[in-house]
C-alpha positions as CSV (number, residue, x, y, z in Angstrom):
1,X,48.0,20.3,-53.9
2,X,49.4,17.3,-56.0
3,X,52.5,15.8,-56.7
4,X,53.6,14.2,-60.2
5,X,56.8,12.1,-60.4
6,X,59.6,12.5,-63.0
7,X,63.4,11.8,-63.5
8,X,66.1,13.4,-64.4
9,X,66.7,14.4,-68.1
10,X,69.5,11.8,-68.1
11,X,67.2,9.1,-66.7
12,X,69.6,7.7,-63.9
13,X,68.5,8.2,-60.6
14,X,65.8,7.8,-58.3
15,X,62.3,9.3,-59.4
16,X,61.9,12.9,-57.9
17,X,58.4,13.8,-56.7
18,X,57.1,17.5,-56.9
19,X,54.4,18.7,-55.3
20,X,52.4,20.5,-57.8
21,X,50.4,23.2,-56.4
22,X,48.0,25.9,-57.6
23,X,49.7,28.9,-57.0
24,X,52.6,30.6,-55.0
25,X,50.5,31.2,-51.7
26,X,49.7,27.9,-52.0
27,X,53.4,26.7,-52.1
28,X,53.9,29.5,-49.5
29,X,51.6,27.9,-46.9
30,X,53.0,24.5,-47.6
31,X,56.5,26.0,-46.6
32,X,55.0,27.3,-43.6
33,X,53.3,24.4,-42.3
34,X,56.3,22.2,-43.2
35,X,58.7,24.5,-41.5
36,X,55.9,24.6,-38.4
37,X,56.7,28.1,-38.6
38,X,53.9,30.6,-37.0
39,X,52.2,32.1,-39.4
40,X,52.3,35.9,-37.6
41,X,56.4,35.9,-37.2
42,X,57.3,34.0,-40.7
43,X,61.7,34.2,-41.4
44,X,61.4,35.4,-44.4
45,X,65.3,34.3,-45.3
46,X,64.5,30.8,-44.9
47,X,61.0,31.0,-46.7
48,X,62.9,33.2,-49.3
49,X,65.4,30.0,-49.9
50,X,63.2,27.3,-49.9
51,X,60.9,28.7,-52.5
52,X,63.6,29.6,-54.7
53,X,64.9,26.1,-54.4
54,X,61.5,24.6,-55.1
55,X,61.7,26.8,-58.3
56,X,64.8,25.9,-59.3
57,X,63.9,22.4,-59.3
58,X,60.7,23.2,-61.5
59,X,63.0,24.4,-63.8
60,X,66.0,21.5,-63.6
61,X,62.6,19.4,-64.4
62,X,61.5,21.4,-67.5
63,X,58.3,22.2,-65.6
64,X,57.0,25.5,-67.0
65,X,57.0,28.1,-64.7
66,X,53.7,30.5,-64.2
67,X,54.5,34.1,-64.0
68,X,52.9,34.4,-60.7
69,X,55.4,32.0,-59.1
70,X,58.0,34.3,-60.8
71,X,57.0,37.7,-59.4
72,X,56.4,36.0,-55.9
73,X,60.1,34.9,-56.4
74,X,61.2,38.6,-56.5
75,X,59.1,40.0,-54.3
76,X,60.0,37.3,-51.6
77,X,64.0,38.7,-52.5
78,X,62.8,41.9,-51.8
79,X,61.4,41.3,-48.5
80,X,64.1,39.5,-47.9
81,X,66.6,42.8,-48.7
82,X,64.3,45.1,-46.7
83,X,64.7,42.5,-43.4
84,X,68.7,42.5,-43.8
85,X,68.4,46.7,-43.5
86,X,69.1,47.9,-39.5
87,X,65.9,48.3,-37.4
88,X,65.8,52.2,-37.9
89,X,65.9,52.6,-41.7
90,X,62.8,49.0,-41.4
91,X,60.5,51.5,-39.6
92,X,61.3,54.8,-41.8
93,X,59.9,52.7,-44.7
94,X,56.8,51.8,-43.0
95,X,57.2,49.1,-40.3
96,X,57.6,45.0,-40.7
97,X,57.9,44.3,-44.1
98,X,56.7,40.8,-43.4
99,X,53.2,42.2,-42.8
100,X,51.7,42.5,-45.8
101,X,52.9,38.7,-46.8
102,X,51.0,37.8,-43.6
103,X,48.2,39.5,-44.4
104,X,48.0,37.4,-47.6
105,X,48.7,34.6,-46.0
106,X,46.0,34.7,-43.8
107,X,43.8,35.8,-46.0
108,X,44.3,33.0,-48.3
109,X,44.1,30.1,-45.0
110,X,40.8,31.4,-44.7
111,X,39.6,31.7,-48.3
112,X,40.9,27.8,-48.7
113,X,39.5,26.7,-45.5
114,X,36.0,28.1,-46.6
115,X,36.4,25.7,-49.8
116,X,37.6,22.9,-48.5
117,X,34.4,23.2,-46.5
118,X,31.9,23.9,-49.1
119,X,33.2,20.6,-51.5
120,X,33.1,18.5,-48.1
121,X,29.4,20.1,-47.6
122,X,28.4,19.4,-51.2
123,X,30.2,15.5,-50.7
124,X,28.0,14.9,-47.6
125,X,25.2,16.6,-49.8
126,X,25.7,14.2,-52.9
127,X,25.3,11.4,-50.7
128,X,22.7,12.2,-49.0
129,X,20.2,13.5,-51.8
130,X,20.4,12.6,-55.2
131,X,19.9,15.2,-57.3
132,X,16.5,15.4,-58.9
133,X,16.6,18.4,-61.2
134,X,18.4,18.4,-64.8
135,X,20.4,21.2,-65.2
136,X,19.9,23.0,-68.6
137,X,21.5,21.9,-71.9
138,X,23.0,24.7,-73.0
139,X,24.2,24.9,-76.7
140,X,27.3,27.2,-76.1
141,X,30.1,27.6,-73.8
142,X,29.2,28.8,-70.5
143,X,31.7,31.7,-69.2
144,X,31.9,32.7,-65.7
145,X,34.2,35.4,-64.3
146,X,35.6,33.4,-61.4
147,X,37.3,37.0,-60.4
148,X,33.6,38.4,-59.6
149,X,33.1,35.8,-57.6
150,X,32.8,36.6,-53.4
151,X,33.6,33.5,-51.8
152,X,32.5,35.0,-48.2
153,X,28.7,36.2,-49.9
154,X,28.8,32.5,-51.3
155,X,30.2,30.4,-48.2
156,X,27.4,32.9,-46.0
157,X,24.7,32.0,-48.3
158,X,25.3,28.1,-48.0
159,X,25.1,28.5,-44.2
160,X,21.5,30.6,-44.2
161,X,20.5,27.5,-46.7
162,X,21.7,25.3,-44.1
163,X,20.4,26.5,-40.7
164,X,16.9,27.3,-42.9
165,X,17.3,23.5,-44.1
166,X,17.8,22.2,-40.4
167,X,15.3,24.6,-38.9
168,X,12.7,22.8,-41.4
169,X,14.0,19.1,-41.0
170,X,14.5,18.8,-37.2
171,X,15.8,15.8,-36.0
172,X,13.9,12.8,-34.6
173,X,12.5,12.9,-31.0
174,X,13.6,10.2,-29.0
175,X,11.5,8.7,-26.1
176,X,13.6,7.0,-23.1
177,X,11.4,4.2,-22.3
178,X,10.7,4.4,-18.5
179,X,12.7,1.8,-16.3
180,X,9.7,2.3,-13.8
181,X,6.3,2.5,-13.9
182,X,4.3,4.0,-11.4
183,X,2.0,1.5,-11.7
184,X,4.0,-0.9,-10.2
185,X,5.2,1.4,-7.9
186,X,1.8,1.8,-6.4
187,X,1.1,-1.9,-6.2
188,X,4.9,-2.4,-4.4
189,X,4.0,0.8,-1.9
190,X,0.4,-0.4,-1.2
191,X,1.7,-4.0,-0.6
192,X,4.1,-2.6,2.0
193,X,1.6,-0.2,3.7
194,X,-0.9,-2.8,4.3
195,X,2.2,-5.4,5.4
196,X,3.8,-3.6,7.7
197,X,0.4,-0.9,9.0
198,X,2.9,2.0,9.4
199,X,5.4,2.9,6.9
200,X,8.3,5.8,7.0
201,X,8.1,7.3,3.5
202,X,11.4,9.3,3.8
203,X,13.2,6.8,5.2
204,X,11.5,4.3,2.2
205,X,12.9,7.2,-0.5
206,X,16.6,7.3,1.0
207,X,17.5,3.5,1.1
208,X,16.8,4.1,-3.2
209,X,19.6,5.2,-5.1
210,X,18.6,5.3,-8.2
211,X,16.8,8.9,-9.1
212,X,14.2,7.7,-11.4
213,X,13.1,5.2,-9.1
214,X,12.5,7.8,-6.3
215,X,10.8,10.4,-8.7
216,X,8.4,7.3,-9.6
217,X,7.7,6.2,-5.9
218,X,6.2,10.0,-5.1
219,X,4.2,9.9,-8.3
220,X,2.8,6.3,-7.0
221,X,2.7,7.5,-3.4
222,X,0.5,11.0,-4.4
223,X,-1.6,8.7,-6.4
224,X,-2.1,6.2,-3.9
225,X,-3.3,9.2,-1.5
226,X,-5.9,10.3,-4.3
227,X,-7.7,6.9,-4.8
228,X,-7.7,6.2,-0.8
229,X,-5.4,3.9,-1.3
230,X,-3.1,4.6,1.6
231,X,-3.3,7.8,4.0
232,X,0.0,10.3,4.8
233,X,0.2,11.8,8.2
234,X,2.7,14.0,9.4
235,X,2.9,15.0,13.1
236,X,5.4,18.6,12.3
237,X,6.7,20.4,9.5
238,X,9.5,19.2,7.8
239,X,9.2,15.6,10.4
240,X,8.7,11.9,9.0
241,X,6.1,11.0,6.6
242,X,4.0,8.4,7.6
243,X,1.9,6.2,5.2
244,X,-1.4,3.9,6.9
245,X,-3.5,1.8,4.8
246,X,-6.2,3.9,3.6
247,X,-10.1,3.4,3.6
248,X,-9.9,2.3,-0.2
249,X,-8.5,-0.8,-1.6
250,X,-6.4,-0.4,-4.3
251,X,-6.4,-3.0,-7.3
252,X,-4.4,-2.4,-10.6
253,X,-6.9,-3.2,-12.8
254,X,-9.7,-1.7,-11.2
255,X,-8.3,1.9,-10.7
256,X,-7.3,1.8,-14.3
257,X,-10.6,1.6,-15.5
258,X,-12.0,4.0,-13.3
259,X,-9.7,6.7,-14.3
260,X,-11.2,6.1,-18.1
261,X,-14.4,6.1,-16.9
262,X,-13.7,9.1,-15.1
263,X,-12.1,10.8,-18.0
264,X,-15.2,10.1,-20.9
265,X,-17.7,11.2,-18.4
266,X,-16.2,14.9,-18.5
């Protein structure tokens, strides 16, 4: 939907701006969403009046008139008849007469919202690619049958191209650096051990907060255990955890390399 601007034929007056739009649905919605009527329980005697106004003013404004906007105009009068008939002779003749306008109306919101979202798609796509392939020079006019034309088949297909497009180009992996290592973590717990000769490990893990750091202190503190670093004692199931300064010293360094010794030798 656009709008032009114009004046009166006599050219006094303010300029009068008219929405231009692309067909009478298209003026119908507009009416709907202006009115912030719903959609399911449209009054068709207001609608009726407003779109015959907007027509007269086409008209007052020497705009020319399509014949689709015409026989919308007279059907909308008709509708507008069958609503001023009592309740009993609305349902012999088949129920709501607003109905099938809804069901037009609906249909249309979703036909419009699917192209709206294919020209923002093919915005996003512009911008993102440029295109690399010429398209054909072709000598005569090119005719398509727009009427032949599924919009659903076509907005469906774009999607499979999509999801087929994404599944093949999956987005970049990101790696959270690690706030703590474990190697430090073993060098603080070993430190400790040997400081204090007898250290609580649970109560060590409770006075941290901070998740990561606890997941990094076990790692360290199973480690530590493996090299002979420090020893774990536990007197009862579920009691304290004890660490002791194990029969190994542990050095950074020294553990590092043995780990890639270890590793080439199998």
């Amino acid at each position: 939907m656009s709008a032009i601007e114009t004046t009166e034929a006599t050219g006094i007056g303010p300029p009068i701006e008219v929405p231009v739009f692309t067909g009478p649905l298209d003026l119908l919605m507009h009416l709907v969403r202006k009115n912030k009527f719903s959609i399911h329980d449209i009054p068709i005697s207001s609608i009726c009046d407003q779109y015959h106004q907007y027509l007269r003013k086409m008209q007052r404004l020497d705009l020319e008139l399509a014949g689709e906007f015409l026989w919308m105009a007279s059907w909308l009068l008709h509708l507008k008849s069958r609503t001023l008939l009592p309740k009993a002779s609305t349902e012999e003749h088949g129920g709501d007469p607003r109905q099938e306008l809804v069901n037009r109306l609906l249909e249309y919101r979703r036909v419009k919202d699917v192209a709206e979202y294919l020209y923002d798609a093919d915005v996003v796509r512009r911008c993102l690619w440029e295109p690399r392939i010429e398209a054909a020079d072709f000598s005569g006019d090119l005719e398509l049958d727009w009427e032949d034309v599924d919009l659903r088949v076509l907005a469906r297909t774009y999607l499979e191209v999509m999801d087929r497009f994404a599944a093949a180009h999956p987005p970049p992996l990101q790696v959270i650096p690690l706030r703590f290592k474990v190697q430090d973590k073993m060098q603080e717990l070993y430190d400790t051990v040997h400081q204090q000769k007898l250290m609580p490990l649970l109560r060590h893990l409770n006075s941290r907060s901070d998740p990561e750091e606890i997941v990094a202190l076990v790692v360290a503190t199973l480690e530590l255990v493996r090299l002979g670093g420090v020893r774990a004692e536990q007197r009862r199931v579920f009691a304290e955890i004890f660490l002791r300064p194990g029969p190994q010293d542990y050095d950074p360094a020294t553990a590092f390399h043995q780990e890639i010794s270890e590793a080439i030798h199998e």
